[in-house]
PyMOL commands that place a pseudoatom at each C-alpha (Angstrom):
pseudoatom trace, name=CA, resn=UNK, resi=1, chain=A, elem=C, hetatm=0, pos=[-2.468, -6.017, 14.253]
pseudoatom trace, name=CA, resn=UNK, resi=2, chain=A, elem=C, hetatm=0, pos=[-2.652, -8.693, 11.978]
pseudoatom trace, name=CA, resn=UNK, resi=3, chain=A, elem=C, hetatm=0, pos=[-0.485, -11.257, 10.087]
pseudoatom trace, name=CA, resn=UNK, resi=4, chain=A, elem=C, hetatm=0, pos=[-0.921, -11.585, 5.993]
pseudoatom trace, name=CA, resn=UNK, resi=5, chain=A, elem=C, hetatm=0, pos=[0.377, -15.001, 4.166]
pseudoatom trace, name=CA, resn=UNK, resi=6, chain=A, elem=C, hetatm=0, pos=[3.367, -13.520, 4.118]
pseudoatom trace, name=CA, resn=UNK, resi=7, chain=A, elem=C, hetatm=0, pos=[3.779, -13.575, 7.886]
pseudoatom trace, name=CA, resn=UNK, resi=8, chain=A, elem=C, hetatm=0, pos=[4.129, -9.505, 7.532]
pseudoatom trace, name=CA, resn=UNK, resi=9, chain=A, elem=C, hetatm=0, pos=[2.389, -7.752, 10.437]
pseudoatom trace, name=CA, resn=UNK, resi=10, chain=A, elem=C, hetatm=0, pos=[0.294, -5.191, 9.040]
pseudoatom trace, name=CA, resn=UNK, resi=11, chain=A, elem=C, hetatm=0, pos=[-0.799, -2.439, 10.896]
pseudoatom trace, name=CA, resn=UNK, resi=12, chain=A, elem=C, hetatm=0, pos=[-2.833, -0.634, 8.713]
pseudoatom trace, name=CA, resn=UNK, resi=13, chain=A, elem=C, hetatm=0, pos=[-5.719, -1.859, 6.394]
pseudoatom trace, name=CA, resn=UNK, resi=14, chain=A, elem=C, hetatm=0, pos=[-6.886, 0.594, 3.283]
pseudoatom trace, name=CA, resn=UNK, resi=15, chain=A, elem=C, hetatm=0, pos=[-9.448, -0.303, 1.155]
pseudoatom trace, name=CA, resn=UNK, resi=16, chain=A, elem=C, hetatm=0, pos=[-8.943, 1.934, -2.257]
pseudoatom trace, name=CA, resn=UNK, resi=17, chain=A, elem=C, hetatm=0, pos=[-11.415, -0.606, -4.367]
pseudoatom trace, name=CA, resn=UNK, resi=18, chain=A, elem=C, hetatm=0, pos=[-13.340, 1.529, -6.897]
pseudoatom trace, name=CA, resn=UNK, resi=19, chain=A, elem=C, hetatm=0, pos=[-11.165, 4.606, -6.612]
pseudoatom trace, name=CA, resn=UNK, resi=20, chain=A, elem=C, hetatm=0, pos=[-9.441, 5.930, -9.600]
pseudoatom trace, name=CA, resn=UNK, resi=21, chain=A, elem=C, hetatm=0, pos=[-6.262, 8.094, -9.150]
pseudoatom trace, name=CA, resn=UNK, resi=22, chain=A, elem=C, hetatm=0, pos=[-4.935, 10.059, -7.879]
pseudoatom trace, name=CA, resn=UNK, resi=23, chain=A, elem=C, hetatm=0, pos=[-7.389, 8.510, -4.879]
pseudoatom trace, name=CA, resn=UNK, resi=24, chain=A, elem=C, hetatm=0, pos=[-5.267, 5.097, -3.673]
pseudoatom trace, name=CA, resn=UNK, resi=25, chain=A, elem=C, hetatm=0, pos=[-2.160, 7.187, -4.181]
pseudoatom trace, name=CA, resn=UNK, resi=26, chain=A, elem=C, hetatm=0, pos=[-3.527, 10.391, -2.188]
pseudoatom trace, name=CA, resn=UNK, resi=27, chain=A, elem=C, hetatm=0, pos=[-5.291, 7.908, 0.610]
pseudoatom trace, name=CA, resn=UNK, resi=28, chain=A, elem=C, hetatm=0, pos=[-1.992, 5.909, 0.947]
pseudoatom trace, name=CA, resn=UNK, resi=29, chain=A, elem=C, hetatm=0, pos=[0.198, 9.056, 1.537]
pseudoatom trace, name=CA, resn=UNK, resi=30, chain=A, elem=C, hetatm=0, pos=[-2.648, 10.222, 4.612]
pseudoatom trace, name=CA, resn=UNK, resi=31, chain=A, elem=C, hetatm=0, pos=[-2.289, 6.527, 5.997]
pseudoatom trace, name=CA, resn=UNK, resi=32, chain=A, elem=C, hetatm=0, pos=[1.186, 6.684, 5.934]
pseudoatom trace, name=CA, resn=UNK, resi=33, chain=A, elem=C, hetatm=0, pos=[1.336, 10.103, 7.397]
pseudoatom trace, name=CA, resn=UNK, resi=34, chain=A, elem=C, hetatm=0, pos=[-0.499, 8.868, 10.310]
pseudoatom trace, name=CA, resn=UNK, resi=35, chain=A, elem=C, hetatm=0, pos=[1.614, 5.934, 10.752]
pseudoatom trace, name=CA, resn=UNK, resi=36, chain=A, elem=C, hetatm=0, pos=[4.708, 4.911, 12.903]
pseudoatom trace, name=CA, resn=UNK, resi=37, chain=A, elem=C, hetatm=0, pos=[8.209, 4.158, 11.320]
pseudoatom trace, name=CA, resn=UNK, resi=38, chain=A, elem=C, hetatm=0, pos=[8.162, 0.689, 10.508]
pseudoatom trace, name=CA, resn=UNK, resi=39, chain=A, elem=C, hetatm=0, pos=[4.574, -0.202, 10.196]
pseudoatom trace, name=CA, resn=UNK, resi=40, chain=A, elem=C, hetatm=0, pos=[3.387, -2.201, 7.199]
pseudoatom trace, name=CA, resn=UNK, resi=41, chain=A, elem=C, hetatm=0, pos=[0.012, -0.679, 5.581]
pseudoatom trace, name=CA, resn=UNK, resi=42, chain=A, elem=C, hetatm=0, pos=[-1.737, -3.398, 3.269]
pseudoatom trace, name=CA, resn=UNK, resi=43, chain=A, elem=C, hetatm=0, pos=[-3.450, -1.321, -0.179]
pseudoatom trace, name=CA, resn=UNK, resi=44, chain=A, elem=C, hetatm=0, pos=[-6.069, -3.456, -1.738]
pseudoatom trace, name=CA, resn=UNK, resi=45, chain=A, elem=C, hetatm=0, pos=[-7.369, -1.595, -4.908]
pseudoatom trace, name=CA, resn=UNK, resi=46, chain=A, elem=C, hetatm=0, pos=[-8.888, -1.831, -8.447]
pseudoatom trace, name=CA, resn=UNK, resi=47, chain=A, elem=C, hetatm=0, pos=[-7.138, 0.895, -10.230]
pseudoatom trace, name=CA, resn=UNK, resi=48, chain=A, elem=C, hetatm=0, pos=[-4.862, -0.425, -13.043]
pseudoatom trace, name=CA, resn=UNK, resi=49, chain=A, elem=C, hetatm=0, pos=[-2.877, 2.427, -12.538]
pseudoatom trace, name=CA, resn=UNK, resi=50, chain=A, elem=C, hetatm=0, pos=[-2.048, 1.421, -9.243]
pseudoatom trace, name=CA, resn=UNK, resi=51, chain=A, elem=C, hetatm=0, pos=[0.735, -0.718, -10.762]
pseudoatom trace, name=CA, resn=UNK, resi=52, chain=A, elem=C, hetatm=0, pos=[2.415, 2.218, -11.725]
pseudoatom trace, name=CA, resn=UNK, resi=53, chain=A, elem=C, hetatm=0, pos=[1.927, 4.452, -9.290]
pseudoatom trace, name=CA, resn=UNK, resi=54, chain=A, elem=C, hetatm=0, pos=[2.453, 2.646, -5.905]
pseudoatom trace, name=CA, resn=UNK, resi=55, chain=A, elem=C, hetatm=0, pos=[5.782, 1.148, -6.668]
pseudoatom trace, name=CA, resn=UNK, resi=56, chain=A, elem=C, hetatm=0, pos=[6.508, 5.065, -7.916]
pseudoatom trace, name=CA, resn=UNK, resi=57, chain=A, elem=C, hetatm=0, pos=[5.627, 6.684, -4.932]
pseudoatom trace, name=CA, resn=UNK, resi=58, chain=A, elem=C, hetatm=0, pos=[7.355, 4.341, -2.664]
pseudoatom trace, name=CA, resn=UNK, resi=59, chain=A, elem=C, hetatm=0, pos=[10.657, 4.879, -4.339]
pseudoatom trace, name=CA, resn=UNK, resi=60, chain=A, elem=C, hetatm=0, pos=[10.632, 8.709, -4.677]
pseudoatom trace, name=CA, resn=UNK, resi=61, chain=A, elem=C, hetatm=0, pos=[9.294, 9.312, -0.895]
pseudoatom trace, name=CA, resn=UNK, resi=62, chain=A, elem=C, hetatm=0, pos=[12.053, 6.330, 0.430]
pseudoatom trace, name=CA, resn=UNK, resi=63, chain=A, elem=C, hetatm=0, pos=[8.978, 4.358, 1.885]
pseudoatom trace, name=CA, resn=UNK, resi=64, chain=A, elem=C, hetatm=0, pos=[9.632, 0.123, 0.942]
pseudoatom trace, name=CA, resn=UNK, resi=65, chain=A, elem=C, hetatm=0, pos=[7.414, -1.808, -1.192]
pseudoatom trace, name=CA, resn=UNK, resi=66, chain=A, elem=C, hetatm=0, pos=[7.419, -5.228, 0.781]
pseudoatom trace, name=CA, resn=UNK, resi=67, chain=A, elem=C, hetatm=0, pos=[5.001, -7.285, -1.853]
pseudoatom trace, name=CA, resn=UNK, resi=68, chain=A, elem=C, hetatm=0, pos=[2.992, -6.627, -4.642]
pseudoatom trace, name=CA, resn=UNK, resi=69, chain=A, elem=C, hetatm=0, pos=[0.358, -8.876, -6.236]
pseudoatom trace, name=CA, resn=UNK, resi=70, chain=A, elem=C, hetatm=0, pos=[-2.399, -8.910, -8.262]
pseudoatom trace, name=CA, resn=UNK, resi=71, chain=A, elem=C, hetatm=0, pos=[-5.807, -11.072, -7.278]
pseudoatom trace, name=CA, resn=UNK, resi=72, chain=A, elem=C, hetatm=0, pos=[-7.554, -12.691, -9.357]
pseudoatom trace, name=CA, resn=UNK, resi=73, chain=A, elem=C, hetatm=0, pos=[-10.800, -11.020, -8.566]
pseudoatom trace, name=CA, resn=UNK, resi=74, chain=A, elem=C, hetatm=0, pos=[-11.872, -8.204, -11.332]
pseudoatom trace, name=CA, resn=UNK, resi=75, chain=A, elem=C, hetatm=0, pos=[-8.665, -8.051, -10.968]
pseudoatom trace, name=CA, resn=UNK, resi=76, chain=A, elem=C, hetatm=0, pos=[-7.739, -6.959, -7.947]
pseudoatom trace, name=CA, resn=UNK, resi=77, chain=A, elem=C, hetatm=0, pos=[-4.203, -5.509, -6.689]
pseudoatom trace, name=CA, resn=UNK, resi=78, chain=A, elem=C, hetatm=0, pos=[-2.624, -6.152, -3.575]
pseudoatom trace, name=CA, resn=UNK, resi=79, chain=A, elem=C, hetatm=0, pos=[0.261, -4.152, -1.701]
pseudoatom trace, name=CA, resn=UNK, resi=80, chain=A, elem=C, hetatm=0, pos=[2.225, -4.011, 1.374]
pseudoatom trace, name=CA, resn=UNK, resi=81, chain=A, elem=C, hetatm=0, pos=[3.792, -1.090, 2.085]
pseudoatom trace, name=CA, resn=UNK, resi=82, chain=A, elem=C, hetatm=0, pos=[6.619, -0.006, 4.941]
pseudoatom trace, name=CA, resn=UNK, resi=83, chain=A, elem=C, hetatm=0, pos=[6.955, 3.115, 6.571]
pseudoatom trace, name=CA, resn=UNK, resi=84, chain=A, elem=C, hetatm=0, pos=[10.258, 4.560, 5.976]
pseudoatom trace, name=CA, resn=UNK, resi=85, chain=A, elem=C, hetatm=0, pos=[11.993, 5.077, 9.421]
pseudoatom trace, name=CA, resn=UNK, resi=86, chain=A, elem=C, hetatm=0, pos=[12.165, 8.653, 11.067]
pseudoatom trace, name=CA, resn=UNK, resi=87, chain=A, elem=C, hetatm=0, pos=[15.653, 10.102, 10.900]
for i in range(1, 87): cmd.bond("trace and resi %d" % i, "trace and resi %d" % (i + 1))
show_as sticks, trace
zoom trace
């Protein structure tokens, strides 16, 4: 496990650069299917429509959108994304 700037453990790294949806979106939902309640999975991608569709699919599947950024690099996008907890 590691710590972002946001002092946020993350427990899950996923690495979407290059991929255009619906492949961050469709790799996210397998991560999250693989992880515990609670645990923070960090998205980096380069999909525009990332912007869109990650805040979307965190609200309509109850998961939480902790941060969001965008990176300066070509550009870049940046999320952190909690595991909605088992009922």
């Amino acid at each position: 496990m590691t710590t972002s700037l946001l002092d946020t453990p993350i427990n899950h790294h996923l690495d979407t650069q290059g991929l255009i949806c619906p492949e961050p979106v469709m790799m996210l939902h397998k991560t999250i299917r693989k992880a515990d309640s609670g645990d923070i999975i960090e998205m980096i991608a380069t999909d525009p429509a990332t912007t869109r569709d990650i805040p979307n699919f965190c609200r309509h599947l109850g998961h939480t959108l902790v941060h969001q950024e965008t990176l300066n690099e070509a550009p870049t996008y940046r999320y952190l994304v909690k595991k909605k907890s088992a009922y």
